[in-house]
C-alpha positions as CSV (number, residue, x, y, z in Angstrom):
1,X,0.0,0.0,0.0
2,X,1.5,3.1,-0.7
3,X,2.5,5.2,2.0
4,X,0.2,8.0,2.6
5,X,2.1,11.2,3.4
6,X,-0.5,12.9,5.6
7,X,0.3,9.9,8.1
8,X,3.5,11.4,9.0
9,X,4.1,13.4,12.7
10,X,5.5,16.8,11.1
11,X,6.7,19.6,13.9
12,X,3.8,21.9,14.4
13,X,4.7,25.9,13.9
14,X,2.1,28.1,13.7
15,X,1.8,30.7,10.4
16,X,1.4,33.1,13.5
17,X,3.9,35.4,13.3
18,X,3.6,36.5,17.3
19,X,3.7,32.5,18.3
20,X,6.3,32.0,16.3
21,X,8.2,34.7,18.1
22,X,6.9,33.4,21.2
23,X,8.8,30.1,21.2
24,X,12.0,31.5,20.2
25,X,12.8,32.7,23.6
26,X,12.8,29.5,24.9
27,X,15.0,27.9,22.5
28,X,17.8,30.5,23.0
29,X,17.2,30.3,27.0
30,X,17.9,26.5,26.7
31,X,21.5,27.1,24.2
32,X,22.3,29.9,26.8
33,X,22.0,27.8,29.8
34,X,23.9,24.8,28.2
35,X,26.8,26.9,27.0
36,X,26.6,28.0,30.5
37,X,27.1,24.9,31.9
38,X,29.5,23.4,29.1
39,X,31.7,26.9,30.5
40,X,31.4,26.0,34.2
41,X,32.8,22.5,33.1
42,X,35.7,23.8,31.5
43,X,36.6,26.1,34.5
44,X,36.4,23.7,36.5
45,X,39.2,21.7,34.9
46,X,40.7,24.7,33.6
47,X,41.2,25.5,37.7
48,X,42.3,22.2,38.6
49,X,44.7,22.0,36.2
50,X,45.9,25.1,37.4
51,X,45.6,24.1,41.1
52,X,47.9,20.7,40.1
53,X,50.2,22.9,37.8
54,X,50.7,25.0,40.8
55,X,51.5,22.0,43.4
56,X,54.0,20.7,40.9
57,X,56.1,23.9,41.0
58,X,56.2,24.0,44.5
59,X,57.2,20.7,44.9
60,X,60.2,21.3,42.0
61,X,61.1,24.3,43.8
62,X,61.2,23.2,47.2
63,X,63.4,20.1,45.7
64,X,65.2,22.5,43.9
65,X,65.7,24.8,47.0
66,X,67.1,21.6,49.0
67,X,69.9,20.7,46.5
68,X,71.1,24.2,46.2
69,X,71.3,24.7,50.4
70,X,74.3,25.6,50.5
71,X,74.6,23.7,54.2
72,X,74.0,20.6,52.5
73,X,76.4,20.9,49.5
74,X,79.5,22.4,51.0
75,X,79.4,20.2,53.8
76,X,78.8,16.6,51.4
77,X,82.1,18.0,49.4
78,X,83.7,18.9,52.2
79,X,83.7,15.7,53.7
80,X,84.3,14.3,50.1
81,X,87.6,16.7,50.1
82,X,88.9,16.3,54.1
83,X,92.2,15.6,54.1
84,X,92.5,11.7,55.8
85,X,95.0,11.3,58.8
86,X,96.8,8.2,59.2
87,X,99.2,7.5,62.2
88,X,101.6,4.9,61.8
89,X,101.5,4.0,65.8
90,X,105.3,1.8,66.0
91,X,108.2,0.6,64.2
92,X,107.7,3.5,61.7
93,X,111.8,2.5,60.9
94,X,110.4,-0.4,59.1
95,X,111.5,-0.7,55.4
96,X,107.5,-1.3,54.6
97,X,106.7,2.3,55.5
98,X,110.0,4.5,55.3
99,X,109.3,3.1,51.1
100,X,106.1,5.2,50.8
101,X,107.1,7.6,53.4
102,X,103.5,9.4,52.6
103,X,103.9,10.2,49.1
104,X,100.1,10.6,48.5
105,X,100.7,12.7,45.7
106,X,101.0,9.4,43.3
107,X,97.7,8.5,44.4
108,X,94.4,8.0,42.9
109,X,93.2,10.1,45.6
110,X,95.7,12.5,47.3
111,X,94.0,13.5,50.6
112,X,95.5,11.6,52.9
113,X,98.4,12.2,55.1
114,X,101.1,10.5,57.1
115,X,102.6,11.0,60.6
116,X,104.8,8.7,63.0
117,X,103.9,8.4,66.7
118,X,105.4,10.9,68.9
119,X,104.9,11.1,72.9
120,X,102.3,14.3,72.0
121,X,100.0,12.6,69.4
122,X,96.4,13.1,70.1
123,X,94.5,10.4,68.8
124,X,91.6,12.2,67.9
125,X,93.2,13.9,65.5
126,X,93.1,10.8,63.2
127,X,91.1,8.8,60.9
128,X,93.4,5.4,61.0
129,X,95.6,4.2,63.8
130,X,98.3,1.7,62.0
131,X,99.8,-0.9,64.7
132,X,103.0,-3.1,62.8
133,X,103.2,-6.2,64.0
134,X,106.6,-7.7,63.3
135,X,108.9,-9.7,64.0
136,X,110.3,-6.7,66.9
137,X,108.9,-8.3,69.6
138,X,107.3,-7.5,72.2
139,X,104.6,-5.4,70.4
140,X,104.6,-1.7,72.6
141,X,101.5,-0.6,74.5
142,X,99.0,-0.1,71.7
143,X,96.3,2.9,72.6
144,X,93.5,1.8,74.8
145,X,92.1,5.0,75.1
146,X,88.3,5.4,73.8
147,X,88.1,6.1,69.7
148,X,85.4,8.0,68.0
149,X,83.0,6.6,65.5
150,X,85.0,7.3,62.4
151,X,88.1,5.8,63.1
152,X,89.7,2.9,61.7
153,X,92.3,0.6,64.1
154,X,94.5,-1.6,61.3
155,X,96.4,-4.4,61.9
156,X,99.5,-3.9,60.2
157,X,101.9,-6.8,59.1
158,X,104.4,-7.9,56.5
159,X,105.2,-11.0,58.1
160,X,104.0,-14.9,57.8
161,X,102.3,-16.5,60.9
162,X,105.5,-18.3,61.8
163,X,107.1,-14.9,62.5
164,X,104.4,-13.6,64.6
165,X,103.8,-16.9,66.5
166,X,105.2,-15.3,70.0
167,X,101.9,-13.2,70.0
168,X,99.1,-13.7,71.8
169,X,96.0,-12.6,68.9
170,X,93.4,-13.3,71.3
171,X,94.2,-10.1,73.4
172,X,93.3,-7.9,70.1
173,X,90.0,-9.6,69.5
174,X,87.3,-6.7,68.6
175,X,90.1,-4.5,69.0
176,X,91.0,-4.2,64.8
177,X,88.5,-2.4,62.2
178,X,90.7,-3.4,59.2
179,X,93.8,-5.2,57.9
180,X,96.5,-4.6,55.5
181,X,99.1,-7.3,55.0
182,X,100.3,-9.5,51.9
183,X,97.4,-11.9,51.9
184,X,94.7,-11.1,49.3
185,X,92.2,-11.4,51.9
186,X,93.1,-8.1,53.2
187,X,91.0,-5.2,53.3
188,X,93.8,-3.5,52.0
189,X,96.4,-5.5,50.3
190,X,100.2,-4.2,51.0
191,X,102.4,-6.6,48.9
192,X,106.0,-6.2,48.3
193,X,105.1,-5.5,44.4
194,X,102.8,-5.9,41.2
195,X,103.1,-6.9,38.1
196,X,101.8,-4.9,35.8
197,X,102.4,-5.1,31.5
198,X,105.0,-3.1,29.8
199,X,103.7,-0.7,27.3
200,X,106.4,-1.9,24.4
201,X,107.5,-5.6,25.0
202,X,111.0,-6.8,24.0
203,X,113.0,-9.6,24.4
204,X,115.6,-9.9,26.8
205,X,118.6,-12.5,26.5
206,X,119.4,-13.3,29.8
207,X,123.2,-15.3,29.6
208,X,124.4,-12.4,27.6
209,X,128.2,-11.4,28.6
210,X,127.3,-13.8,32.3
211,X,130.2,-15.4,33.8
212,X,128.0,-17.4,36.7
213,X,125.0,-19.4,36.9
214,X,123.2,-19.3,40.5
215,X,123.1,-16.6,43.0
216,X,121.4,-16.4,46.5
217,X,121.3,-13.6,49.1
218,X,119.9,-14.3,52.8
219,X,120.4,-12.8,56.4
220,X,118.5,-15.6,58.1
221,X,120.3,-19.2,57.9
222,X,117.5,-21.2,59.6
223,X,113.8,-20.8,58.6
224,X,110.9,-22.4,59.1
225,X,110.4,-23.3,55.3
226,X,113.8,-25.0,55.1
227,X,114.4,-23.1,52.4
228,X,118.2,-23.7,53.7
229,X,118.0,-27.5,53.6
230,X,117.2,-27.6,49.8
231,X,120.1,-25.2,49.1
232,X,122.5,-27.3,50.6
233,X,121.4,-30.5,48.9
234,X,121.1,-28.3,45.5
235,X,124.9,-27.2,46.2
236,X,125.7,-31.0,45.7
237,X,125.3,-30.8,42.6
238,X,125.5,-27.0,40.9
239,X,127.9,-24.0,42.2
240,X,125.9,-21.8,44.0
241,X,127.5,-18.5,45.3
242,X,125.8,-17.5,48.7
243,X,125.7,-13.6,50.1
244,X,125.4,-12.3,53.5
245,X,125.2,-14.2,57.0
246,X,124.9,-17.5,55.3
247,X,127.7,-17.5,53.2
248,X,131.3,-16.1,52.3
249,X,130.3,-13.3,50.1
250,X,129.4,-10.0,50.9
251,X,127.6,-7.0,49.4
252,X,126.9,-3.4,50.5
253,X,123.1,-3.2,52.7
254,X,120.6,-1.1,52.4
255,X,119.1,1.0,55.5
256,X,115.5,0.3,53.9
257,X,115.9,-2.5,50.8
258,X,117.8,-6.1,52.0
259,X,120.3,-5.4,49.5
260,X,121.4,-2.2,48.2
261,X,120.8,-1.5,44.3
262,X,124.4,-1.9,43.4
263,X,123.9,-5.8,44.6
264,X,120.9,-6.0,42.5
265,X,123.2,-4.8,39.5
266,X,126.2,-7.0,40.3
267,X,123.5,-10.2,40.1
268,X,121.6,-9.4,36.5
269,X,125.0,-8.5,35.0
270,X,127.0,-11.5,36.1
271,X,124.5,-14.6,37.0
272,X,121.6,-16.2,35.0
273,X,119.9,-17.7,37.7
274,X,118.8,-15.9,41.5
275,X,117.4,-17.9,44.6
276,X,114.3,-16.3,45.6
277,X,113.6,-18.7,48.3
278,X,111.3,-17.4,51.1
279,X,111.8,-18.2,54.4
280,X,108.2,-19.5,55.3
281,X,105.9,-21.3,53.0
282,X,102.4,-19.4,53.4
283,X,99.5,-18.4,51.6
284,X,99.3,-15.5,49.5
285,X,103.6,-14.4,51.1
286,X,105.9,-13.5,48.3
287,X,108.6,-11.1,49.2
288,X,110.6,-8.4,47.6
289,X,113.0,-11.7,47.0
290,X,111.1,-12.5,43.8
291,X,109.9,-9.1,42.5
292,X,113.3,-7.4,42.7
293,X,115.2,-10.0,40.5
294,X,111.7,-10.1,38.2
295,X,112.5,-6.6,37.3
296,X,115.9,-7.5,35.6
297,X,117.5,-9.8,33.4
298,X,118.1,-12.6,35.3
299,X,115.5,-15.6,36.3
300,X,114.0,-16.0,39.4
301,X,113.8,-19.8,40.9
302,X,110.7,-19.7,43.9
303,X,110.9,-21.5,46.7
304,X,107.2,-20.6,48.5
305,X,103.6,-21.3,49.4
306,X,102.1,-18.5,47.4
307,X,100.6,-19.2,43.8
308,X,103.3,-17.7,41.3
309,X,100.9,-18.1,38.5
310,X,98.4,-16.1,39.5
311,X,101.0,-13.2,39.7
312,X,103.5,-13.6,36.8
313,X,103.3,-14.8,33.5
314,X,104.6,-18.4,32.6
315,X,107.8,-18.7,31.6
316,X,109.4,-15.7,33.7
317,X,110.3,-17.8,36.7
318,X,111.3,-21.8,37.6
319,X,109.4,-23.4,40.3
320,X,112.0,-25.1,42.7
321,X,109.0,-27.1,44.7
322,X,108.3,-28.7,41.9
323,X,111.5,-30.5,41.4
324,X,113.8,-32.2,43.5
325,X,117.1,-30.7,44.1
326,X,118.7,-32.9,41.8
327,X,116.1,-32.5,39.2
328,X,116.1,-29.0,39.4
329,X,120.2,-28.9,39.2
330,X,120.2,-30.8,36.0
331,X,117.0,-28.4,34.1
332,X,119.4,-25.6,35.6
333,X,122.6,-26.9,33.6
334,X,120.5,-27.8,30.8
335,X,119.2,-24.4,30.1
336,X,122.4,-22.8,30.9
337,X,124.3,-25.2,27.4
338,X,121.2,-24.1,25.5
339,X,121.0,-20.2,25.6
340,X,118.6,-19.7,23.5
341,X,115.9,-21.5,26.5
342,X,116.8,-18.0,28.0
343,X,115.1,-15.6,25.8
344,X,112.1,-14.9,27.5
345,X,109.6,-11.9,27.1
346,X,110.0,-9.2,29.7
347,X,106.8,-7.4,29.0
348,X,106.0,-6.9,32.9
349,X,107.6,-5.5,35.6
350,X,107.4,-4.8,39.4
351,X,105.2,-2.5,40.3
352,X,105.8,-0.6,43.7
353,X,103.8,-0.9,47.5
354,X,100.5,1.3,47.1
355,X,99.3,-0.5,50.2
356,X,98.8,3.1,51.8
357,X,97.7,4.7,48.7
358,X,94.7,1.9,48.6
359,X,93.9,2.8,52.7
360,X,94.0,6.5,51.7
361,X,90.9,5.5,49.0
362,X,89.1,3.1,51.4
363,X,89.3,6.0,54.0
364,X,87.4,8.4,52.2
365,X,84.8,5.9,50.4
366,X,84.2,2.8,53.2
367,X,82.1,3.7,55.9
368,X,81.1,0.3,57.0
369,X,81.3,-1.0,60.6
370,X,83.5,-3.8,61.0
371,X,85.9,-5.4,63.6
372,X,87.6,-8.7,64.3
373,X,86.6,-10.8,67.0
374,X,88.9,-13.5,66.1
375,X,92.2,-12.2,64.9
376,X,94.2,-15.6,66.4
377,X,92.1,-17.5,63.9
378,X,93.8,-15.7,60.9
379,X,97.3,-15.4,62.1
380,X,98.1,-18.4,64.9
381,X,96.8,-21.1,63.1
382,X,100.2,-21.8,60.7
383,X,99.9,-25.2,59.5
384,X,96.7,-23.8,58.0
385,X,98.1,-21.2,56.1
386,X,101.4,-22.3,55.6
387,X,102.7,-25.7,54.0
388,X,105.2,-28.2,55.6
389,X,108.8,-28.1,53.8
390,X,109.7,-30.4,51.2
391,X,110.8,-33.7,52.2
392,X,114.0,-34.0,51.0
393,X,115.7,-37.5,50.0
């Protein structure tokens, strides 16, 4: 059926002129109020943006005002920048410390300084009391006097557990912070040298213009590594020209080195091969024995507990413990008719004690609370950080 047009709802508006005009009103009251209230929305958030816009820079600037107190900066660099004081509380004589003698200026960081004990030292005027322990015994009266909260007592030693076995540890327990001694589990590690690469690597020939084979220099003649009893077997059956107390030859010493330089010379210039035998066989103790003569052109033999591979490269030394002295006299002789076994690469050298520059660092950046109850356990327990000598046939 089709769709009759009368049917559909039309809007009603009169031909009235005046009713027309009439209803107008209305509609323009309704736009008014609904642009009013679509502007009352947008206030609203236009205020609250403001009001959060507003929060946010007084939060920045209070944040901002913080950082830039000058109370707050100035002191965090100051304490950054404090020069560190470090008193070195006995045996201040000792070769390990007259070496440095406080030359912070070499450094990674430079604000530390030095000073030896003197009957007028106030303690409170330091960051790190140093007590030596050596083989001067007895130890003198260390300070019992109260500390403050930012000071560091360090137990100080160069020497193996044998050397150090007339002490009584258990005295000193909770009394050390920190210690600094050979072993590389030290807080701070003070060993007799580094090795570190050469820039430009060359190769050395070790026999040239040498007259002699084996050297060895020693002031003590009986040690608890035994170091002495291989040497005299080994003399059965190579030369071997001893210096010092335990043998004939002499050469000039050193107020703060064993040896003076001019020995040092005399060896790499006239023999191939140099004893550094130590004169305990512990964990971690190699002495100035082996990094003095690894400097030069002359080979080192070891005689100790520490793990030489883990500090110089292969080939720049000869491990007596693993030979007999017998075996080791005959690879000696061998190299020594074939000279070209003694070219070896010196691309490293020794590297000097920074032992105090390292406590100079850890002073300024360690803050941690820490003491030893149970010193004895690291240092009087000897047949667990140190081997037995060889057994010799």
């Amino acid at each position: 059926m089709p769709l009759n047009t009368n049917q559909l709802i039309r809007p009603s508006f009169s031909k009235d002129k005046s009713q027309n005009e009439a209803v107008n009103p209305m509609l323009s009251t309704g736009i008014v109020n609904r642009l009013l209230s679509l502007n009352k929305r947008r206030l609203r958030k236009t205020i609250h943006r403001a009001i959060v816009l507003a929060m946010s820079l007084f939060v920045l600037y209070q944040c901002a005002n913080h950082d830039l107190n000058p109370k707050t900066n100035v002191s965090q660099v100051k304490q950054k920048r404090d020069v560190k004081s470090i008193l070195i509380w006995n045996a201040p004589e000792r070769a390990e410390v007259v070496a440095f003698a406080g030359h912070f200026l070499s450094c990674p960081i430079k604000e530390c300084r030095m000073d030896l004990a003197s009957g007028n030292a106030s303690l409170d005027d330091y960051d790190a009391i140093v007590i030596n322990f050596n083989d001067q015994y007895p130890l003198p009266g260390i300070p019992n006097s109260r500390r403050l909260p930012h000071q560091r007592f360090i137990f100080f030693t160069q020497e193996p557990p044998p050397a150090l076995k007339e002490y009584d540890f258990h005295q000193y327990d909770g009394y050390f912070n920190w210690t600094m001694t050979y072993r590389k589990d030290s807080d701070i590690l003070f060993s007799y040298g580094r090795i570190r690469k050469r820039t430009t690597s060359f190769v050395s020939k070790t026999s040239v213009n040498k007259t002699k084979l084996v050297a060895w220099m020693a002031t003590q003649c009986k040690t608890d590594g035994r170091r002495e009893s291989y040497i005299q077997q080994l003399r059965n059956y190579i030369d071997i020209d001893v210096y010092g107390l335990c043998g004939r030859l002499s050469c000039a010493r050193h107020p703060i080195d064993v040896s003076h330089p001019r020995c040092y010379d005399m060896l790499e210039s006239t023999y191939k091969f140099y004893l550094s035998f130590e004169n305990s066989i512990c964990r971690d103790y190699v002495t100035e024995k082996f990094f003095k003569i690894l400097e030069r052109r002359i080979v080192p033999v070891v005689y100790g507990g520490a793990d030489y591979r883990s500090i110089a490269p292969a080939g720049s030394y000869i491990d007596a413990r693993l030979y007999s002295p017998a075996q080791l006299a005959e690879y000696l002789m061998r190299i020594d008719a074939n000279d070209t076994l003694l070219l070896r690469r010196s691309w490293c050298d020794g590297h000097g004690r920074r032992g105090f520059c390292d406590l100079c660092s850890r002073l300024h950046l360690d803050n941690t609370e820490k003491s030893y109850d149970d010193l004895a356990s690291l240092w009087q327990h000897p047949g667990r950080e140190c081997k037995s000598p060889m057994t010799l046939s």
